[in-house]
C-alpha positions as CSV (number, residue, x, y, z in Angstrom):
1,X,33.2,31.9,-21.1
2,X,31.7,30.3,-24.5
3,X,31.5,26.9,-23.1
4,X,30.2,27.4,-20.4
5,X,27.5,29.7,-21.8
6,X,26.3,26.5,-24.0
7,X,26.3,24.4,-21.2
8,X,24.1,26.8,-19.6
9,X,22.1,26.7,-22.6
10,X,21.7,22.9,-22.9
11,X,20.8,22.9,-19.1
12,X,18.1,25.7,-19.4
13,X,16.7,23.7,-22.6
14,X,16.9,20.5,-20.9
15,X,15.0,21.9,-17.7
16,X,12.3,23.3,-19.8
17,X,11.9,20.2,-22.0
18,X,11.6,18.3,-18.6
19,X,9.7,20.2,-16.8
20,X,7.2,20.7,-19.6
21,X,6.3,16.7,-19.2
22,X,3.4,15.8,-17.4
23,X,3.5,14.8,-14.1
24,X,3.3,10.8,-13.7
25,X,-0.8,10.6,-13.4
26,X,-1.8,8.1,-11.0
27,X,-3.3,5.1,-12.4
28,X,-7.1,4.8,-12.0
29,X,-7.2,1.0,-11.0
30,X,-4.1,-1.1,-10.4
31,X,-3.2,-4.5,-8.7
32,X,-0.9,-2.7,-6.5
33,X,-2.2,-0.1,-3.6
34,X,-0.4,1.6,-0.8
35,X,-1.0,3.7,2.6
36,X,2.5,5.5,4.1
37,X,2.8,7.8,7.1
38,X,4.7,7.9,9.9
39,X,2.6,5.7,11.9
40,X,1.1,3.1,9.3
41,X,2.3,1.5,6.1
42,X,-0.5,-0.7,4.7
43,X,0.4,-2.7,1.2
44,X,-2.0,-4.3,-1.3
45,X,-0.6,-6.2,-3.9
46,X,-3.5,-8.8,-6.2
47,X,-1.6,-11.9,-7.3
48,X,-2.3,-14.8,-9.5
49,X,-2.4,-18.1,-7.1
50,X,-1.1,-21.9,-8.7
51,X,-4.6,-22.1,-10.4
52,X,-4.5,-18.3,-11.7
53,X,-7.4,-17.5,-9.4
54,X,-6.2,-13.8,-8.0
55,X,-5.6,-13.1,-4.5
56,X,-5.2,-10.0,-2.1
57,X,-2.0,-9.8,-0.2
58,X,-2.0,-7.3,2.7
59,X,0.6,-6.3,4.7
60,X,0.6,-4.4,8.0
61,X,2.9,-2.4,9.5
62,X,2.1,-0.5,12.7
63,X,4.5,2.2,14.2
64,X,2.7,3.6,17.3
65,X,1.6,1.4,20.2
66,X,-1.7,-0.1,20.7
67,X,-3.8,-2.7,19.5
68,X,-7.1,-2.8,17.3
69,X,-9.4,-5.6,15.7
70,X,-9.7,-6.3,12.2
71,X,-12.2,-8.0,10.6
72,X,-12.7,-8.8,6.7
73,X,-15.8,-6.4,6.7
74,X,-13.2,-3.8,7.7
75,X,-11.6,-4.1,3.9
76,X,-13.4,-2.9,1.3
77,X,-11.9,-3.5,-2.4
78,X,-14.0,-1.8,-5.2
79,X,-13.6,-2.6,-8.8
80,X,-14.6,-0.7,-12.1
81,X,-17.9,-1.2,-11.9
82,X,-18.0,-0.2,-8.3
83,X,-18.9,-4.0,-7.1
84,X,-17.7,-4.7,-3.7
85,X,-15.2,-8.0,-3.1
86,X,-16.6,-9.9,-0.2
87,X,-13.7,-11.4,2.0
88,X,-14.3,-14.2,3.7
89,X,-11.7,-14.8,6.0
90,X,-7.8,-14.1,6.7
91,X,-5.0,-16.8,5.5
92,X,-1.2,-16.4,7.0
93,X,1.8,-18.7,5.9
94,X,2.9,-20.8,8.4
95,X,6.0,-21.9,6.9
96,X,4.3,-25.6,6.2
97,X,3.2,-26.1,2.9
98,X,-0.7,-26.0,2.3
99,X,-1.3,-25.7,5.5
100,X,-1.9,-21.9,6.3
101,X,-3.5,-20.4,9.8
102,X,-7.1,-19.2,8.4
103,X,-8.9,-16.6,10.9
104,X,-12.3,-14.3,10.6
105,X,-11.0,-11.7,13.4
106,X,-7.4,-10.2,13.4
107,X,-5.6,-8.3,16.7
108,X,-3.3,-6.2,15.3
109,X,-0.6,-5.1,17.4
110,X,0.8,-1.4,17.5
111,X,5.0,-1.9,16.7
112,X,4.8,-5.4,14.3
113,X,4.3,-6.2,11.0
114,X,2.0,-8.8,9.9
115,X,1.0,-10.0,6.2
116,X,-1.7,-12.4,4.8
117,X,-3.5,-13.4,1.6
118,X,-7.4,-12.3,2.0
119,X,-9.9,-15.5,1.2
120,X,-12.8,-14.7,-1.1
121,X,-13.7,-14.5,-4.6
122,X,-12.1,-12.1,-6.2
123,X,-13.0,-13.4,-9.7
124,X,-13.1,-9.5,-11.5
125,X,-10.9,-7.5,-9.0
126,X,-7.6,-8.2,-10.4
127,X,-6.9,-4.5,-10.5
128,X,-9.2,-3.1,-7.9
129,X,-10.2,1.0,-8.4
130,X,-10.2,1.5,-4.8
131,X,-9.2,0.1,-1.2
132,X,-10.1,1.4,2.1
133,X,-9.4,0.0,5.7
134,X,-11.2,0.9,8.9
135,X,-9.2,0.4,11.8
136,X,-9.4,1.6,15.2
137,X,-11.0,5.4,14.6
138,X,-9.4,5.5,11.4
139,X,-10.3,4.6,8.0
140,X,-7.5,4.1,5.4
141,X,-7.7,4.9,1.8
142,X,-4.9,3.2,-0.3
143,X,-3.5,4.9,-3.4
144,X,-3.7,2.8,-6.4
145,X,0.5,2.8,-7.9
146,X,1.9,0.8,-11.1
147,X,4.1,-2.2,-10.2
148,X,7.5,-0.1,-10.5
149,X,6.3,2.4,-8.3
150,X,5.1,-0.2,-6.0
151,X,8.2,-2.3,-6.1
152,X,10.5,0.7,-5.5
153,X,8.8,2.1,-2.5
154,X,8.1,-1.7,-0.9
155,X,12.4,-1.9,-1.2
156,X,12.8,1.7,0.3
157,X,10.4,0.5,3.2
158,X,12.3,-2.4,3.6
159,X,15.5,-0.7,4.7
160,X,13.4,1.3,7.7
161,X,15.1,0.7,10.7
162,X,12.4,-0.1,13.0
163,X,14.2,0.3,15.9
164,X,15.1,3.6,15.2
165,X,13.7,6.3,17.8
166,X,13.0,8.7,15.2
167,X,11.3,6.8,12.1
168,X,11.2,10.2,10.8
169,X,14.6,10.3,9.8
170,X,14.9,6.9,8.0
171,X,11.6,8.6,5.7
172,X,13.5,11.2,5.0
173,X,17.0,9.3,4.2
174,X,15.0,7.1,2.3
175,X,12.9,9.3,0.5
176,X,9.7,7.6,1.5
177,X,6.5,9.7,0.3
178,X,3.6,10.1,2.3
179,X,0.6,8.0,-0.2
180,X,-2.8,7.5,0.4
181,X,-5.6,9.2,2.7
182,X,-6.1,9.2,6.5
183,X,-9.6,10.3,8.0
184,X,-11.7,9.8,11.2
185,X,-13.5,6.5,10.9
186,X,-17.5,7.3,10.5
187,X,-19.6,4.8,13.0
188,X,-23.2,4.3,12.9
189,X,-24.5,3.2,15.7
């Protein structure tokens, strides 16, 4: 009865000395942002290039059917002085070296995947404070993560069997989190 007293002990202690930690505070600016429900998974990851210029990566993964247009003036990355990047164009690997598919406009199609650098200077946005994407009638606000958070969910994701007729279950097997912010796109006309 002793024993297992003090182990009760220890695990009370240990419980209240863990749960009296902070919760992990999410960073205010970070080269790594992320959207995730159960119809969209948008990824932005700012790398260093060959010439340690950095560059947006963007990756695109639609669940639901459709298809919407995507221009660069539908990204917005701010930094910490609330500048704006301005993106040019879209660049996608083509598998040949230096010789990538550059586009202004973008279908994206409801069920696929698609990933491509973003062209522009982004000279003082290595570590952009905020990232939002209008698509269709929705605009997207990407959380800002630190690498190991981003790395960890960006494995999880890749083990989502898209084929699956319930993608619901593989976010729950795979304890993917919902992150980021989903609202009605505003349009001015």
């Amino acid at each position: 009865m002793r024993k297992i007293g003090i182990t009760l002990l220890a695990f009370l202690t240990a419980s209240t000395v863990l749960s009296a930690q902070p919760a992990a505070k999410r960073p205010e600016s970070s080269a790594c942002h992320i959207f995730i429900d159960y119809q969209f998974i948008w990824t932005l990851e700012v790398v260093q290039n060959v010439s340690g210029r950095p560059v947006p990566i963007l990756n695109i993964i639609t669940f639901p059917k459709g298809q919407w247009d995507l221009r660069p003036t539908d990204i917005h990355i701010f930094n910490k002085r609330r500048q704006e990047a301005e993106i040019e164009k879209f660049s996608i690997d083509t598998g040949v070296p230096d010789e990538p598919y550059v586009l202004r406009y973008l279908k994206v199609h409801g069920d696929s995947f698609i990933g491509m650098d973003l062209v522009g200077d982004f000279e003082n946005f290595e570590t952009p404070t905020k990232v939002t994407i209008e698509l269709g009638d929705n605009n997207f606000t990407l959380e800002p993560v630190d690498r190991l958070e981003f790395e960890n969910l960006a494995q999880r994701i890749d083990q989502i069997n898209y084929d699956s007729p319930d993608i619901r279950q593989d976010f729950e097997v795979l304890r993917i989190p919902f992150k980021g912010k989903r609202e009605a796109r505003r349009r001015f006309y």
